[in-house]
N, C-alpha and C positions, 0 to 999 in steps of 0.2 A: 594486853588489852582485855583478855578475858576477865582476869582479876577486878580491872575497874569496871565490868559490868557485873561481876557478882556483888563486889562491893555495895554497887550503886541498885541492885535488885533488893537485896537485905533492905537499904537504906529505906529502901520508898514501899516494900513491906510490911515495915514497923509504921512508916505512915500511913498507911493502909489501914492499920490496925487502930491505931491513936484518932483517927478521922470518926471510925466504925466507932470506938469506947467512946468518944466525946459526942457522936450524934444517940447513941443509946442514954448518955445520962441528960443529956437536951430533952429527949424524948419520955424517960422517966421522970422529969423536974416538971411535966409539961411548957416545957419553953415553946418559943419561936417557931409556928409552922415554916415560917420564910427561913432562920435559922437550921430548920430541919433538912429542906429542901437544898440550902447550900451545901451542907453537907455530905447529902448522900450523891449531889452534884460532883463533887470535890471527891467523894471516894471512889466514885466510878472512874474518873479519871484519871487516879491516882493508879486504879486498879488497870487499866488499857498500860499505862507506864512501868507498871510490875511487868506485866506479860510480853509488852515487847521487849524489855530488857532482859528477863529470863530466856525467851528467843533465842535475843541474841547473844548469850552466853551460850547455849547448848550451839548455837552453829558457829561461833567462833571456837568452842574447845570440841568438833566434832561430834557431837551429839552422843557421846559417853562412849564413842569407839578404841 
């Protein structure tokens, strides 16, 4: 089980990431304030699903004991 939360921490990481790169270049093109907003909406959230899932990987594999 640990595995599919590491896996699945990576996975939403890189989302994390690709949310953050696509609202910087929205924000360089001067795009869509509303556009902006979704985004940094969406990466926060993204970012709560990182951290609980990294969580729960350190207390599923004992917390590096």
């Amino acid at each position: 089980m640990s595995s599919v939360t590491y896996v699945l921490s990576i996975i939403v990481m890189l989302s994390v990431a690709a949310v953050l790169l696509r609202g910087l270049v929205n924000m360089a093109r001067g795009g869509s304030g509303n556009l902006s907003n979704k985004l940094m909406q969406m990466r926060v959230l993204l970012q709560f699903i990182a951290v609980a899932l990294i969580v729960a990987t350190l207390w599923l594999t004992g917390g590096g004991r």
